[in-house]
N, C-alpha and C positions, 0 to 999 in steps of 0.2 A: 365519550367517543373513543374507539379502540385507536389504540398508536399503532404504528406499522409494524413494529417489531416486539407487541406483546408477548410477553414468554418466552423470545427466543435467547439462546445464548451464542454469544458471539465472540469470536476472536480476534482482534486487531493487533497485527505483530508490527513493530517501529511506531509505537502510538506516542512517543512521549512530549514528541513536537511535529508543527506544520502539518500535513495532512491527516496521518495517522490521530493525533490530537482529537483535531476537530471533527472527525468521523467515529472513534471512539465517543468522544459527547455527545455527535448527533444521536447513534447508535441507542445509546444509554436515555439519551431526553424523549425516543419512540419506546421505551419499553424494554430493551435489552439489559439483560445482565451480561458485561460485557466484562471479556479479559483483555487486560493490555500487556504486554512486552514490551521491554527495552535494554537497552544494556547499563545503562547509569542510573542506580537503585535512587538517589536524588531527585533525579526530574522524571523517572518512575512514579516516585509516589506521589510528587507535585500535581501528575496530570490525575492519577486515581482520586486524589484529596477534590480537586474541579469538579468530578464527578459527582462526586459524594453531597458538595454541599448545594448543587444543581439538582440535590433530589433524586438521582440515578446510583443505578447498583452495578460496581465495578471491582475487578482483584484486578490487581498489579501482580506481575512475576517478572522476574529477573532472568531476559534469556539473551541470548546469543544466536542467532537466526544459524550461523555456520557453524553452530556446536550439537552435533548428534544428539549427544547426550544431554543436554540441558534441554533439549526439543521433549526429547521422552519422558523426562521429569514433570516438563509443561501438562505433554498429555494426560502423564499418570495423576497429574492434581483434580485436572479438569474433568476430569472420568470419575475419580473419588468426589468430586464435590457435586457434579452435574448429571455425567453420564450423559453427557453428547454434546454436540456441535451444529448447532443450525445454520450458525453463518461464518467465516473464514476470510476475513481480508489478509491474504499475504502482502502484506504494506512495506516491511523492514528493505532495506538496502541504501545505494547510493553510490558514489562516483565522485571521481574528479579528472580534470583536463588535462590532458600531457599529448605530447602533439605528435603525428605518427614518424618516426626518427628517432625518440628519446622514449617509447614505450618498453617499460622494464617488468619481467617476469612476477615481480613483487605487484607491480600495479595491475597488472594482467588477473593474479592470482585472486588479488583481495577486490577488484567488479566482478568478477564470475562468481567469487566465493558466498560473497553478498546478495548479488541479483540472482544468479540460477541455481547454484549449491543450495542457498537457504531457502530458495521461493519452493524448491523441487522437494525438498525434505519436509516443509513445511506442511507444505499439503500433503505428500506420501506418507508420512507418519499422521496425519490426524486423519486418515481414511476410515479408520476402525470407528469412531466415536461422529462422524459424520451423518445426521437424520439422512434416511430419503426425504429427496427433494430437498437438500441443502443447496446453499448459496456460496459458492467460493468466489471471490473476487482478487486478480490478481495485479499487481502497479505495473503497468507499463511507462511509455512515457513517450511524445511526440520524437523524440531524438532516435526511437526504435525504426520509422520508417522514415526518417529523412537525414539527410547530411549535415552534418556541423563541424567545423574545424578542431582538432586535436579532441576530439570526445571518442574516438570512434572505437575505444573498447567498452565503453558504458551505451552506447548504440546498439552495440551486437549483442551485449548481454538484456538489456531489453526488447531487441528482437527474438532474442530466443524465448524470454518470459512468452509473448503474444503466440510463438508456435505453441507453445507450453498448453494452451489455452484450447487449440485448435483440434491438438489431441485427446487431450483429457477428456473432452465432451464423448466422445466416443469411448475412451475404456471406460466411461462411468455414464453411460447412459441406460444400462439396465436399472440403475439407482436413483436415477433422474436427478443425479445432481448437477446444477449448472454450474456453470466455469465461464467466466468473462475477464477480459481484462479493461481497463479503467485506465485512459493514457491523459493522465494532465499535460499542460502546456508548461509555457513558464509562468509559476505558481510563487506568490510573495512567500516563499519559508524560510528559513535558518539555512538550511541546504542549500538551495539555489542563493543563496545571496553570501555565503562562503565563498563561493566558487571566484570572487573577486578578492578575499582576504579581509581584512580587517579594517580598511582603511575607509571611511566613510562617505568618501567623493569615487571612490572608484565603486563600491557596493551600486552608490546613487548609477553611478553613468553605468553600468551593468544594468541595473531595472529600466533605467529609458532606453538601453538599445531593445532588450528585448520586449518591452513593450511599443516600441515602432516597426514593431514585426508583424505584430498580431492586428488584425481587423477590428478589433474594438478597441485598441491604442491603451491597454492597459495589461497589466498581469492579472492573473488570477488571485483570489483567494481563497486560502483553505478549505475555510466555510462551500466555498462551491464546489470544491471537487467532493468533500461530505455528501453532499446534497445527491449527486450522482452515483455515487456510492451507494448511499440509500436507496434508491432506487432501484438497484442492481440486486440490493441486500431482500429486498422487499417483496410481498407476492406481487405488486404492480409489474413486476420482470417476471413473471412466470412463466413466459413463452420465448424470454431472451436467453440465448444460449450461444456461446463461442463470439460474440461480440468485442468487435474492440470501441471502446466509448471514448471517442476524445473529446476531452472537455479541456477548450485551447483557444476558446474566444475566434475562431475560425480560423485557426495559422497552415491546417493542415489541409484546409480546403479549395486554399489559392494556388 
């Protein structure tokens, strides 16, 4: 029985935990030869190694999603080893909370640098190596269209990812390639559960506020937003185009 993503090749950038991770794997368990990115060559090769012994075919490379030039090294590998790109989850970024009164240029610089600098390069430098009828998928996130307390430069910068989306369908639709964006909820990862520090009772009381938010009284996991991903990744989407998919247990639907 054919997997959904036999033969294709794909790239998954901030693969080395929590989402990215486990859409990489899924990625890789339907058939893809999948690259991943990340910025710490350690849990780099930790997530490739997973791959590997799940039976699936996978390169790790070492990037920097806001670094020009380690993007075009990516490319140039990927072009030497493949000669094209089927599918493109721009995954890498991320955020933290600082509440509007104490927002600092430095904090401003490095969510924009992460979320729309590197989402925008990402995929404008890998347009060359791009199949017709390629699959880009890019991470938004429920915080793009709704309000949350002291977040609201990691808000904006994932609003702007979802215009990102809006647009692109149209410069690239002589190409047919699609462009969607993928907005998890609050998602059980390493990221989201930073966001309270290190201390293990406050991590805890972070995952039960935010999971008494959501209509199914739980956080998401990984594995789920993979699943949707795939889907996106897959010809089952072959007529979804400019889509934002939130996958949020219903938080954004009340």
């Amino acid at each position: 029985m054919a997997r959904k993503l036999d033969n294709k090749i794909a790239l998954v950038t901030g693969a080395t935990s929590g989402i990215g991770l486990a859409t990489a794997q899924r990625f890789a368990a339907e058939g893809a030869h999948v690259y991943l990115t990340g910025r710490r060559q350690a849990e780099l090769d930790a997530a490739v190694k997973s791959i590997h012994e799940a039976g699936g075919k996978a390169t790790g490379v070492r990037v920097d999603s806001t670094k020009l030039g380690e993007l075009d090294a990516l490319y140039a590998q990927i072009k030497e080893e493949q000669g094209r790109l089927d599918v493109l989850f721009a995954n890498a970024g991320g955020g933290s909370m600082l509440s509007f009164g104490s927002i600092t240029e430095e904090h401003f610089d490095d969510t924009f640098n992460r979320n729309v600098k590197g989402v925008l390069f990402t995929v404008q430098k890998a347009l060359p190596l791009l199949a017709k009828g390629a699959s880009v998928i890019l991470t938004g996130s429920t915080a793009g269209s709704a309000g949350t307390a002291a977040f609201s430069v990691y808000s904006a910068s994932k609003a702007a990812v979802r215009s990102f989306a809006r647009n692109w369908i149209l410069d690239l639709k002589d190409r047919q390639i699609r462009v969607n964006t993928i907005s998890p909820g609050a998602t059980r990862t390493p990221g989201l559960l930073d966001l309270a520090g290190d201390d293990a009772a406050q991590r805890q009381g972070l995952a039960d506020y935010l999971a008494a938010q959501i209509p199914m009284g739980r956080l998401g996991e990984p594995g789920e937003i993979a699943g949707a991903a795939l889907f996106l990744a897959s010809d089952d989407a072959s007529f979804v185009n400019g889509i934002e998919l939130f996958v949020d247990g219903g938080q954004q639907q009340i």
